[in-house]
N, C-alpha and C positions, 0 to 999 in steps of 0.2 A: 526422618524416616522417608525411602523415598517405595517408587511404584512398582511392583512387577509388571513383566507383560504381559502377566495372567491375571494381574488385577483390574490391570485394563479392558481385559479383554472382558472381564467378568461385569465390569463396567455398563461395558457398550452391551451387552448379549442380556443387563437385568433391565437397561433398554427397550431393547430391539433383539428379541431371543433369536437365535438362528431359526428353527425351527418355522419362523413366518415368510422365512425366502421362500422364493417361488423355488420350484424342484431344479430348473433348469441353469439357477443361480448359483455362483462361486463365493458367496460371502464367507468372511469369517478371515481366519489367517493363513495368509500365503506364503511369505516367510519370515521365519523368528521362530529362537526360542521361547517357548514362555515362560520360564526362569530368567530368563534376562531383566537386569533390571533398565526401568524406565525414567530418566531424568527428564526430556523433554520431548514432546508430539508436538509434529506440524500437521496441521490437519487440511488438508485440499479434497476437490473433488473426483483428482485421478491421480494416478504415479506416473507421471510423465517425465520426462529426460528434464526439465527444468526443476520441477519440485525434487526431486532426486538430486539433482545438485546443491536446492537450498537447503536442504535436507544435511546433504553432507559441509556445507558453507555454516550451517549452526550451530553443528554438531547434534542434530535431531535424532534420538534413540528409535522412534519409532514414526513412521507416516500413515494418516490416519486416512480414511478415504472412503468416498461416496460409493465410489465405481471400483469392484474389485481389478486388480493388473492384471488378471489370470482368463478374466470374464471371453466365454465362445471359445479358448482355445485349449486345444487339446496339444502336453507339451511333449516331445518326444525323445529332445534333447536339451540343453543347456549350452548354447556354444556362446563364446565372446561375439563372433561376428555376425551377431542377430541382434536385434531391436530387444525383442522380449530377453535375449538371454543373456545381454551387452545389462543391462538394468537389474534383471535377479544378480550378476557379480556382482556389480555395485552394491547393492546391497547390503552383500554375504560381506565384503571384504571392508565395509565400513560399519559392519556392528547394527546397521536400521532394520530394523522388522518393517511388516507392511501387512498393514490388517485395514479390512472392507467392512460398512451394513450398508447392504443396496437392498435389492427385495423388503428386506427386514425391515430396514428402515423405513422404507415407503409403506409399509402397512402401518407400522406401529404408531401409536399416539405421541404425536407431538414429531414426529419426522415429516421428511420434505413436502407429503402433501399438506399435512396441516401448518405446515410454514406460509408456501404459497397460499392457501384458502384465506389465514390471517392477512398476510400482504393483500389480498384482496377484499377484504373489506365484509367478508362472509361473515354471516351470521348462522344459527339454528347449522351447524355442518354435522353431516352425519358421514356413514360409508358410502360411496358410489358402488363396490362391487363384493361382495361377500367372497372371501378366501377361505376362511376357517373359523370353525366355531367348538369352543375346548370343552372336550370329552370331561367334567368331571367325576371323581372318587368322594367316598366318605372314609375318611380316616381314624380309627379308633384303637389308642394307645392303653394300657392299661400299668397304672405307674400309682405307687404308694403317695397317702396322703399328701408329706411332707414334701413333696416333689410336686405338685400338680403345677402349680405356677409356673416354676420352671421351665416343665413340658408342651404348657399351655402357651409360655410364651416363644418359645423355640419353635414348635408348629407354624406359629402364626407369621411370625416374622419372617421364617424360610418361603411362605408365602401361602400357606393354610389361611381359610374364613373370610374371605372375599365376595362377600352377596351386597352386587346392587353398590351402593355407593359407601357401603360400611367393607370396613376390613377388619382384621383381629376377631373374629367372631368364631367361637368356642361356645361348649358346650360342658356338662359331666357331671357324673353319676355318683354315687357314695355305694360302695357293697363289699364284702368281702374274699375276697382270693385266697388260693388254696393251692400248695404246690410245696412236692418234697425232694429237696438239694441231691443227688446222686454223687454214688464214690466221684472222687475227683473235682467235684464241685468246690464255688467258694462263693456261697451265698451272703447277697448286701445284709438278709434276713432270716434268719433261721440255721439251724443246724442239719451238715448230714447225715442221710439217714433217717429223717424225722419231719412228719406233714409238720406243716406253718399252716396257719391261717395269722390273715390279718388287712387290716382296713384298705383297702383301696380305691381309687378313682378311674371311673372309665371316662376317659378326653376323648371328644371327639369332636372334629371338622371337615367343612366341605375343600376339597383341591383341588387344581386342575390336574389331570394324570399324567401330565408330564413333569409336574412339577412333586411327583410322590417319592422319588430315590432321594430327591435333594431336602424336602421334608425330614422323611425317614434319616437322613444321615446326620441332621440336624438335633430332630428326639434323642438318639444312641449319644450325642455327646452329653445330654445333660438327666439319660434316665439312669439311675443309681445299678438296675439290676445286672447282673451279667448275662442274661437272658432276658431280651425287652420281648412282651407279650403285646401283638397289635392284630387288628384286622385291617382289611379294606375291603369296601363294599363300591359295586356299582349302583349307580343313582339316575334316575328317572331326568333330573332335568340339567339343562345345558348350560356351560358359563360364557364368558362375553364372545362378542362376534367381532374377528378383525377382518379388514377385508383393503383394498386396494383402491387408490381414488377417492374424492369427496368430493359432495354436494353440498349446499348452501343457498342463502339468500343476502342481495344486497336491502339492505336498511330501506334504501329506495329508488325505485327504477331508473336506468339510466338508458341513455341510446347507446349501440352497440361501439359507436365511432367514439364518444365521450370516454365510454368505459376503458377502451384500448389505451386512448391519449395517457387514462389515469396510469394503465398497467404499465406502460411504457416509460414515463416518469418516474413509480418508483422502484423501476428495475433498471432503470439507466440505461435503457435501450437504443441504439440508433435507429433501428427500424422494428416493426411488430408484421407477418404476416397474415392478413385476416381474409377470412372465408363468407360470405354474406350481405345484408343488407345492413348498412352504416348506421341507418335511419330505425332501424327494431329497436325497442323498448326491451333492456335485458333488465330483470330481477330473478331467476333462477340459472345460479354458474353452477356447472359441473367442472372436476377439472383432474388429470393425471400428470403429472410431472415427468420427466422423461418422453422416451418413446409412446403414448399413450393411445395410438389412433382405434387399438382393437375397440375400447370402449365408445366409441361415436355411438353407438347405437343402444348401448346398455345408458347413454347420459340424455340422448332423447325419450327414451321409455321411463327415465326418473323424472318428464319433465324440466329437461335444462333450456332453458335458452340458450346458453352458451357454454360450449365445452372448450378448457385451454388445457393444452398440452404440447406435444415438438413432435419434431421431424415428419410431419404430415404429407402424404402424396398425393399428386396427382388427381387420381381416381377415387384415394380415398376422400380427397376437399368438392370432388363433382357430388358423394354418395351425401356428402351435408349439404347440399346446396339442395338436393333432391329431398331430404329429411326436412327443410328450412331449420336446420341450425347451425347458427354463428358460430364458427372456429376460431380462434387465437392461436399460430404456433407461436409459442416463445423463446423457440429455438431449446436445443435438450441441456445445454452445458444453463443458459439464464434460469431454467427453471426449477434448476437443481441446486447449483452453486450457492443459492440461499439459505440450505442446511448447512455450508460448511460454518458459520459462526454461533449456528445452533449446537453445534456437537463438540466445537471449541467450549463452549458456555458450560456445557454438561461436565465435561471433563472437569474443567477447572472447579465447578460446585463440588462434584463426587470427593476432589482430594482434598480439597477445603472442610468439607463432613467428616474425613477418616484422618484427617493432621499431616497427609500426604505432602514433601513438597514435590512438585510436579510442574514443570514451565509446559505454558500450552500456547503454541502459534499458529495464526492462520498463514497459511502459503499467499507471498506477491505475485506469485507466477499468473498469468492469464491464462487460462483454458479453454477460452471461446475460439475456435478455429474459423468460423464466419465472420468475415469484415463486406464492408458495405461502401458505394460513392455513389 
């Protein structure tokens, strides 16, 4: 059996949901069908004119990617003799789809920030900046004895009963329902024309409310009735906090010059830019991957000693020198490019759990455009 490109997509998004990109971001799929099926993903951290080549030298149905191809630009046209439009043919006329989790990715657990935080040796990592915290629902399905299990597991797997570090958590009631089949009906129970009573179960769980259509559509396949009987309630308290960047602590303090050498070793760096005194005593990293300079300031108010991120300016390396905190750029493509073998991993786990075969490769191509003498 092999993957659609909606299975993948479904994949990456039970991941990294869209919905945690930042508003201004293009993640998601840019082109492809999602009926198409999917034999093999290359997975890189941009669609550049090389990977698009290895891509079609592999015959790679779909290219997976950090950095969406579409990202800032607004298209107006499609012409062969453009960069961006020279690349969507390719594409089209070699069968590759081309799907992104950027944003997404960078808030969600276990994406690029918490890659990087690992590689560095962090401990105790929590959020550096709070994005979103999920509105939840109480969900309450009302479904005959013989069925509860069922429903109860249906709910919870679609992603119903999530408190704290437990999942699958449900609830339910024993009473009896009352309801009479009208002409044209064709009732699981009873006849029409005529009240029914009889034994039921009221289920019910907490949700996040974005996650209540795909619940709901989930229950309808396995409740018996031809009309499913549910409520939803609004609820007083809050589900998890995702947010952008993290914070940490190293095991034990290092000088700021030491720690760099480290970072720079196991990222295989030729050079590392640093902001600061060599000689500071770091054990509180903050860090964003990518672009990350807005938070210099939100990483000294969590207490950072040292914030690592890229493409750092000027005035913004004076405003930490002025804050006394140590900056690391680590250039945007180094500090990224460490989730592409993360999301290779992921893939191949996903089809490996569903009997899926699925070839998954990393791209050779090099994406770092900085060189150094």
């Amino acid at each position: 059996m092999s993957a659609t490109l909606k299975k993948v997509m479904d994949w990456m998004e039970a991941w990294a949901p869209l919905y945690l990109a930042e508003d201004w971001d293009r993640s998601g799929l840019a082109v492809g069908d999602p009926s198409q099926e999917i034999k093999k993903v290359l997975v890189a951290l941009d669609v550049t004119e090389d990977v698009i080549q290895e891509a079609i030298a592999t015959e790679a149905d779909l290219i997976l990617t950090h950095h969406p191809m579409l990202l800032f630009r607004k298209i107006e046209s499609i012409r062969r003799d453009t960069t961006l439009g020279s690349r969507i043919f390719d594409l089209v006329e070699h069968h590759i789809a081309a799907y992104a989790a950027h944003t997404n990715l960078d808030i969600a657990k276990g994406g690029t920030n918490d890659v990087l935080a690992a590689l560095g040796e962090l401990e105790d990592v929590r959020i550096l900046k709070a994005t979103e915290t999920e509105t939840l629902k109480k969900i309450v399905v009302y479904v005959p004895m013989t069925h509860v299990a069922a429903v109860r597991q249906a709910m919870t797997d679609a992603g119903a009963g999530h408190i704290g570090a437990y999942s699958h958590c449900a609830f339910y009631t024993e009473g009896i329902g009352s309801f009479l089949p009208e002409a044209g009906t064709h009732p699981y129970l009873g006849t029409e024309g005529k009240l029914e009573e009889t034994a039921e179960a009221r289920v019910e769980s907490i949700a996040p409310e974005k996650r209540v259509p795909q619940i709901l559509e989930a229950v309808r396949k396995v409740h018996p009735y031809e009309e499913m009987a549910y409520d939803i309630y609004p609820v007083e308290q809050k589900g998890k906090t995702e947010g952008i960047g993290r914070i940490g602590r190293l095991k034990q303090p290092m000088t700021f010059r030491d720690y760099a050498k480290l970072l720079k070793e196991k990222m295989d760096l030729d050079v590392i830019r640093l902001v600061g005194d060599g000689d500071k005593l770091i054990q509180t990293v903050a860090l964003c991957t990518g672009a990350g300079s807005e938070y210099l300031e939100t990483a000294k108010k969590q207490g950072a000693d040292l914030y690592l991120t890229a493409d750092l300016k000027f005035h913004e390396a004076q405003r930490a020198v002025v804050m006394d905190l140590c900056v690391a750029d680590l250039t945007h493509y180094a500090s990224e490019v460490l989730v592409v073998p993360v999301m290779a991993d992921y893939l191949r786990q996903k089809a490996a759990e569903e009997g899926i075969a699925l070839e998954v490769a990393e791209a050779q191509s090099n994406g770092q455009t900085f060189w150094h003498i």
